[in-house]
N, C-alpha and C positions, 0 to 999 in steps of 0.2 A: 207811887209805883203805878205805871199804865198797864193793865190789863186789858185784852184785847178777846173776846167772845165768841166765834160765831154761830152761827145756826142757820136753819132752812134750807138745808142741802136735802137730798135726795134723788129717786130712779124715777126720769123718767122719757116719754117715747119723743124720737127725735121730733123736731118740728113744738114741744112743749116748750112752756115755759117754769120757771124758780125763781124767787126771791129770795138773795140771801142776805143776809144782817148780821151786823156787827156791833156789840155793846162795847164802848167804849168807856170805861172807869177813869179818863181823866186825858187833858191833853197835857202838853208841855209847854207850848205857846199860846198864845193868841192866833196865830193861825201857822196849823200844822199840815201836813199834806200825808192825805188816809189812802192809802191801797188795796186794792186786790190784786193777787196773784196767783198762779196754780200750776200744780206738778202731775203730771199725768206717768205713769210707772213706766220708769225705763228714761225718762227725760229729764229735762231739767227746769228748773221752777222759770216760770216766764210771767212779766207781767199783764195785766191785764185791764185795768184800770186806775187810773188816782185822781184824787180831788181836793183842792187846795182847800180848806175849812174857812179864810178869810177871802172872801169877794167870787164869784160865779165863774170859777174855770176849772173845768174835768177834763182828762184827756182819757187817752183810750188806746190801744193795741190794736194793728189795722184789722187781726178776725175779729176783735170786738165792735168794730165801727158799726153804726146801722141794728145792731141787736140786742146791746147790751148795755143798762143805765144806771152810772154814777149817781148816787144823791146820800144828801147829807141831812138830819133830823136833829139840830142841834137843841131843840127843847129833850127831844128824847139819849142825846147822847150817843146818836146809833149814825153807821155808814152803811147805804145798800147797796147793793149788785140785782138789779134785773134784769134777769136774761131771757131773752126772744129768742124762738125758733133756731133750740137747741140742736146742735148735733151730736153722732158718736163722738165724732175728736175732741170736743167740750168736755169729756169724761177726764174727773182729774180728783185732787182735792184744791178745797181754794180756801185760800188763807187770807184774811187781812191786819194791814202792817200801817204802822204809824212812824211816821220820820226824827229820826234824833241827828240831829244838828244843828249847828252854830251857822250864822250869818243872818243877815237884814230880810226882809219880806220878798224882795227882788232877789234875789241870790236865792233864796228858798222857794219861791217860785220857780224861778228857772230848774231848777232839780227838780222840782215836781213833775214839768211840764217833761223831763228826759227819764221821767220816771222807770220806764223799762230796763233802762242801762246803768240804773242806777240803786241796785238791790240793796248795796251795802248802806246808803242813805238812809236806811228804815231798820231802826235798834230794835224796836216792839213786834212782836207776831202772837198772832193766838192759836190755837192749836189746829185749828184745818176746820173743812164741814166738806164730805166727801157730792159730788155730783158726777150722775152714773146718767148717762142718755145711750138706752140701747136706738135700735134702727128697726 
């Protein structure tokens, strides 16, 4: 059973930064595609990051482009989110999601890479880690 972890959320001033992390208790594949995403009250969950776990490709959400870094610690089991020169609209909870699906490494890549449009692709969530950037 994949349990999905996070932490390192918190308040703080816009222009800061967080590190958040994700403990992951197990994949499904050999190479799986990890996300982050986030629901800011009143909206609806949007993604924000994902990264394939086999071979070096993260994509990203265009507010994320330029501030914000995918990376993968697969001695440690762990996915992060680093975020740069946070703003207020940054304020959400963010969650990270591990993909349950069938098909070959190309086919699963490809859904990685469209990972924003593709919510229902990721079976696993772990409960939130709230981030609050006042101004």
């Amino acid at each position: 059973q994949v349990q999905l972890v996070e932490s390192g959320g918190g308040s703080v001033q816009a222009g800061g930064s967080l590190r958040l992390s994700c403990a992951v208790s197990a994949y499904t594949y050999t190479s799986n595609c990890m996300s982050w995403f986030r629901q800011a009250p009143g909206k609806e969950r949007e993604g924000v990051a994902a990264i394939y776990t086999a071979g070096d490709y993260s994509y990203y959400a265009d507010f994320a482009k330029g501030r914000f870094t995918i990376s993968l610690d697969n001695a440690k089991n762990t996915v992060y989110l680093q975020m740069n020169n946070l703003k207020p609209e940054d304020t959400a909870m963010y969650y990270c999601a591990q993909d349950r699906s069938s098909g070959g490494y190309y086919t699963r890549l490809e859904l990685c890479k469209r990972f924003e449009s593709k919510e229902a692709y990721f079976g696993y969530w772990g409960q939130g880690t709230q981030v609050t950037v006042s101004s």
